[in-house]
C-alpha positions in Angstrom: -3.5 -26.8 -12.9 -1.9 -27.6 -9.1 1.2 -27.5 -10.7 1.7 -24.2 -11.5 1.3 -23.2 -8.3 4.8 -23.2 -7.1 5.1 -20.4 -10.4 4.4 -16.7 -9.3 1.2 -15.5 -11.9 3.1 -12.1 -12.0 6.4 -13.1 -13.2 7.7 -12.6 -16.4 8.7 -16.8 -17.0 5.0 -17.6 -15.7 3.4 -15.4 -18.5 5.8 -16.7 -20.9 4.9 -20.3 -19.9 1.1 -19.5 -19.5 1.0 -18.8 -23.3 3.0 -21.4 -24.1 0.2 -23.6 -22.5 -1.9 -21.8 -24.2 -0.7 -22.0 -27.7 -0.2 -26.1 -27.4 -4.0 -26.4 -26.2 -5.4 -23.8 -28.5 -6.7 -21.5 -25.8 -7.3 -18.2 -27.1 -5.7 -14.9 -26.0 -8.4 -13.5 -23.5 -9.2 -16.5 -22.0 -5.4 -17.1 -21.0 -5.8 -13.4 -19.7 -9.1 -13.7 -18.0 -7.8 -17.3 -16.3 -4.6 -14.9 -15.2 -6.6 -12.5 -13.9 -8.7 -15.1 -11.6 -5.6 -16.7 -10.8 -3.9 -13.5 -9.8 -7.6 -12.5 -7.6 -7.3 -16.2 -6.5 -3.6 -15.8 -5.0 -4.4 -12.5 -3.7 -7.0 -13.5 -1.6 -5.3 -16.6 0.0 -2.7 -14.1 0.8 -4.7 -11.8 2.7 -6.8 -15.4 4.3 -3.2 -16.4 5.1 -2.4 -12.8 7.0 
């Protein structure tokens, strides 16, 4: 999952990607949200590491 990191979690074309994923692996709504959620927590705290 390396490879989305270059995406922003928060944009709009990452979320629309994301379920894309998603759908072709048959992973269900709220784990897509719940893994976008710790990738979102994830980000913010290298952000604040990276400060």
């Amino acid at each position: 999952m390396k490879a989305l990191a270059p995406i922003q979690s928060g944009s709009k074309e990452a979320r629309v990607f994301l379920s894309q994923i998603c759908r072709h692996y048959g992973i269900s709504r709220q784990s897509h949200d719940q893994w976008i959620q710790a990738e979102d927590s994830r980000m913010l705290q290298e952000e604040i590491m990276l400060q």
